[in-house]
C-alpha positions in Angstrom: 0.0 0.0 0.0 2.8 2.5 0.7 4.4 1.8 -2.4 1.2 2.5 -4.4 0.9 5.5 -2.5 4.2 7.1 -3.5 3.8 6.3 -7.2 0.5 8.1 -7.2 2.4 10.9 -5.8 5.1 10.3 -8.0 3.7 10.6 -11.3 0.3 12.3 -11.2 0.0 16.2 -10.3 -3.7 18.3 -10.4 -4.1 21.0 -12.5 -6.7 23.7 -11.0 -8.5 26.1 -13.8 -10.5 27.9 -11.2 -10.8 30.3 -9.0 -9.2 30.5 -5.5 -11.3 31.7 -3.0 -10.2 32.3 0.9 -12.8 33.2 3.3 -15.7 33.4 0.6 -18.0 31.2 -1.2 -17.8 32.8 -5.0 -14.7 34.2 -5.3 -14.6 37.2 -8.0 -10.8 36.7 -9.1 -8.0 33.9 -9.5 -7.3 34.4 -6.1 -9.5 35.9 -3.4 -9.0 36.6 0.3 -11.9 38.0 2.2 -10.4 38.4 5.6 -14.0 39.2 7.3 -16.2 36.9 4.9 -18.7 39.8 4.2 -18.1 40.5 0.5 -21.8 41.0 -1.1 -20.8 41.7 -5.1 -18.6 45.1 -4.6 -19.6 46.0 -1.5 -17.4 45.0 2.0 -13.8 44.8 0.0 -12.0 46.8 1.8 -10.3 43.8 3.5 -10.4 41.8 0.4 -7.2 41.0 -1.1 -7.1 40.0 -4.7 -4.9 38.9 -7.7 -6.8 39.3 -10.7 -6.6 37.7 -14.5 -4.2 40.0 -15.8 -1.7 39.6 -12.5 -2.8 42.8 -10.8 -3.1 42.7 -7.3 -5.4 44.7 -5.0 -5.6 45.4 -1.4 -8.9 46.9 -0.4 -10.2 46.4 -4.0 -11.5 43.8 -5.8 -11.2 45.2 -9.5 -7.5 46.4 -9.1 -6.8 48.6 -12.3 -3.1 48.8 -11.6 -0.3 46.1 -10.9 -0.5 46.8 -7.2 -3.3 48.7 -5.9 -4.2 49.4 -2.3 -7.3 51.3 -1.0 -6.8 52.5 2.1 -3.7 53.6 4.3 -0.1 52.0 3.7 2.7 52.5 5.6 6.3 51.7 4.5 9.0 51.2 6.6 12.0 50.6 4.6 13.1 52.5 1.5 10.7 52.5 -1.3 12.5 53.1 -4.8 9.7 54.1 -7.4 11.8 54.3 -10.6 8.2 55.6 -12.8 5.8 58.5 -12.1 4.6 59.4 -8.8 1.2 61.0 -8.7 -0.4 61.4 -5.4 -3.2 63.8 -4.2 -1.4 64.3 -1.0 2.2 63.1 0.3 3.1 62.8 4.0 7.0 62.0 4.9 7.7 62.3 8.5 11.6 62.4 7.5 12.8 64.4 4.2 11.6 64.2 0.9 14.8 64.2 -1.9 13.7 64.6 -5.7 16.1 64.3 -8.4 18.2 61.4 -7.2 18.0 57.9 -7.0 19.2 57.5 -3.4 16.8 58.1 -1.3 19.0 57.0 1.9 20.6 60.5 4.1 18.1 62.8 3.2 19.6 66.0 4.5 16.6 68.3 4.4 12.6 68.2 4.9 13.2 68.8 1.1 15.7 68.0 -1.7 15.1 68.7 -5.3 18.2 67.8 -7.3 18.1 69.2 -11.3 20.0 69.0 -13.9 19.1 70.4 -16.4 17.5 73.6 -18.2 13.8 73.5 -17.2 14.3 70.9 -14.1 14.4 71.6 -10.5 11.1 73.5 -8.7 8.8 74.7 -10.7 5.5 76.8 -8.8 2.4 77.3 -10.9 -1.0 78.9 -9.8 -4.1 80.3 -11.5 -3.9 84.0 -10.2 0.3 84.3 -11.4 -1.5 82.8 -15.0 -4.3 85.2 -15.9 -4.1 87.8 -13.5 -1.9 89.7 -15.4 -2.7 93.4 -13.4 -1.0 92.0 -10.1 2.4 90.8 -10.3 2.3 87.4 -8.1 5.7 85.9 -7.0 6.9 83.3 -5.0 7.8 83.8 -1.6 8.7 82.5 1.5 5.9 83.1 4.0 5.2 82.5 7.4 2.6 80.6 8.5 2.0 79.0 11.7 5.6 79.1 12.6 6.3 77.3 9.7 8.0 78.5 6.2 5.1 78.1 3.4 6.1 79.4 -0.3 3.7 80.4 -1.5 2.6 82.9 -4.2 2.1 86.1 -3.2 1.1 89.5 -4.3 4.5 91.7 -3.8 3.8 96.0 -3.6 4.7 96.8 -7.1 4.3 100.8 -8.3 0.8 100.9 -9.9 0.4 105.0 -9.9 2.6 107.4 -9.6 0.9 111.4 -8.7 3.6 113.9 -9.2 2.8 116.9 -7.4 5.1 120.5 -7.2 7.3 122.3 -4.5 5.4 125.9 -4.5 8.2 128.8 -4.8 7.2 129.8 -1.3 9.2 131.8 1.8 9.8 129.9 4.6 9.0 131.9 8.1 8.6 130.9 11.4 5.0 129.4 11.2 4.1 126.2 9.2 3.8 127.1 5.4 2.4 125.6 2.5 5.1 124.5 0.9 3.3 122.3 -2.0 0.0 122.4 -3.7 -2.7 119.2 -2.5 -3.0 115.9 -4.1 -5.3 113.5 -3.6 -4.7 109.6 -3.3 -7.9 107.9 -4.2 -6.9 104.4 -4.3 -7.1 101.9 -1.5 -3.6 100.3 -0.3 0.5 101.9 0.6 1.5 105.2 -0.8 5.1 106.2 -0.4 5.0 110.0 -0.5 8.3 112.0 -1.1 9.3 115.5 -1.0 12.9 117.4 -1.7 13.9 120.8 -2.2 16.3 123.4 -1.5 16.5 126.3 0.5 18.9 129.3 0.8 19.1 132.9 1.3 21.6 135.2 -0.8 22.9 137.1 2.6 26.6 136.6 2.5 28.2 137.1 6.0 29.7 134.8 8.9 28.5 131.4 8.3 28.6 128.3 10.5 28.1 130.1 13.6 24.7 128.5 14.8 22.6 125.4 13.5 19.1 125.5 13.0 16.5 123.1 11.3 14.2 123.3 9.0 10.5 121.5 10.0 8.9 119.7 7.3 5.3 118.2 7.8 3.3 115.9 5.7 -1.0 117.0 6.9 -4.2 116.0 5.6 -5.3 119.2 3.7 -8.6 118.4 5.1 -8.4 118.4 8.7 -4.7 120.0 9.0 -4.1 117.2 11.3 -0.2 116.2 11.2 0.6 112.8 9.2 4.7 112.4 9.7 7.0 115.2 10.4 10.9 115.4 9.8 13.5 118.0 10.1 16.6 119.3 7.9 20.0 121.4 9.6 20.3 124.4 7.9 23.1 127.8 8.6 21.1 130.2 11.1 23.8 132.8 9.5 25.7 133.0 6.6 25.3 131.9 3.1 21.9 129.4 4.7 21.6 126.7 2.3 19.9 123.4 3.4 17.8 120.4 1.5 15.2 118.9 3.3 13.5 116.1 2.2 11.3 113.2 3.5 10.0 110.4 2.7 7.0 108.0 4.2 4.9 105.0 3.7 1.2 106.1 4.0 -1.5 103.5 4.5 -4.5 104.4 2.7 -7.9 102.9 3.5 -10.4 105.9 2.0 -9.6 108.9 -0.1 -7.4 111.1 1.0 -5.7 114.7 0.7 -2.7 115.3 1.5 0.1 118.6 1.5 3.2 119.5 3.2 4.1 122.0 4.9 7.7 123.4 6.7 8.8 126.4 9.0 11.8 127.7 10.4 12.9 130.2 12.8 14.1 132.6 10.2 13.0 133.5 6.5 14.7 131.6 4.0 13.7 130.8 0.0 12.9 127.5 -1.5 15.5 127.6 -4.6 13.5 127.1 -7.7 16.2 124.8 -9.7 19.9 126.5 -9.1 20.8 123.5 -6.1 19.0 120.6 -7.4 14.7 120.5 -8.8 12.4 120.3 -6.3 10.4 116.8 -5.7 6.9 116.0 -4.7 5.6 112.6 -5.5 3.1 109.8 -4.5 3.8 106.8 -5.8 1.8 103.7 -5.1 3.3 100.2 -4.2 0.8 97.5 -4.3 
């Protein structure tokens, strides 16, 4: 009987043309594992493993459409060389990330991108940086909960530029207009600028004393003071001086603005002879 035994096992093998299935009474692929035994048709298969006619395998699917296709989490814990495309909706690395290189071992950074080539490396495209083409979008680093984001973002750029005029006027000791008004009517940061220069044609001991020349940026509305700044001039002498400002003016509604300046003595705002006079609002963003 044993002899018999081993030439059945000897010569005869069995060939199975079916399907395999593990856990389940109509298995839906050559092989089939339903780990919980609740597969209805499609439904329940997300523990289902499967290896279907064409070789493709599928955890969490039944009808994988790839050579290895997982629905659901995965985690890997050693390195994972993918030598084609990578297309994710969302990637997650809890150590770096290196593009470019084969070798993903002693990843440096969070982040390596490795190119070599014209047109390779990072490239950053957005809708707004496309087809806005009145705002000048850029990439930049930002920071965002702690964190460095780049990101695109809208940079101040000049977008209107209001050039005013220095009035020929005498400075005295009380605050004097000094230029005509302009208005800025547009939302967002103004830098507003003013240079001149001042003298007086007495000719007699200079450098004795120091004095300064007040300028003051006001709304021409309300005469309340904006910025003020100040300019050493000769209080004797040949008195030249050039005072200038400039600030960054946050505009929210309409405004007017002027400047204004005053010294303790009369003195002449030169029309040309030391340099043109200046006034200008120019807006950034």
């Amino acid at each position: 009987m044993k002899k018999v035994m081993i030439l059945f096992g000897m010569f005869y093998s069995i060939n199975v043309f079916s399907q395999i299935g593990i856990n389940i009474k109509k298995p839906q692929a050559p092989l089939h594992v339903d780990v919980k035994g609740d597969t209805n048709g499609l439904a329940n298969t997300i523990d289902d493993v499967v290896i279907d006619a064409n070789g493709n395998f599928g955890i969490g699917t039944i009808i994988p459409t790839n050579r290895l296709e997982v629905h659901g989490n995965s985690v890997v814990t050693s390195d994972d060389l993918v030598n084609g495309n990578l297309d994710a909706k969302t990637i997650s690395a809890q150590g770096g990330i290196r593009i470019g290189k084969d070798n993903v071992t002693n990843v440096q950074s969070s982040l390596e991108i490795y190119g070599n080539g014209f047109g390779t490396g990072l490239r950053l495209e957005n809708e707004p940086q496309i087809n806005d083409t009145n705002l000048r979008y850029v990439p930049v680093m930002t920071q965002k909960s702690n964190y460095g984001v780049l990101a695109w973002e809208n940079l101040p750029m000049v977008t209107t530029t209001i050039e005013g005029m220095v009035n020929k006027a005498i400075i005295k000791e009380n605050w004097t207009d000094v230029t005509p008004t302009i208005t800025l009517d547009e939302p967002g940061y103004w830098i507003i600028f003013i240079s001149f220069t001042v003298h007086t044609g007495y000719v007699g001991p200079s450098n004795e004393n120091r004095s300064n020349i007040f300028l003051q940026l006001v709304n021409a509305t309300t005469g309340i003071e904006i910025t003020r700044g100040a300019s050493p001039t000769e209080s004797m002498g040949l008195r030249v001086g050039s005072p200038q400002f400039m600030h960054v003016l946050k505009v929210d509604n309409p405004i007017t603005v002027k400047a204004r300046a005053k010294c303790n003595f009369n003195i002449n705002i030169e029309d040309g002879q030391w340099g043109d006079p200046k006034f200008y609002a120019i807006k950034i963003n």
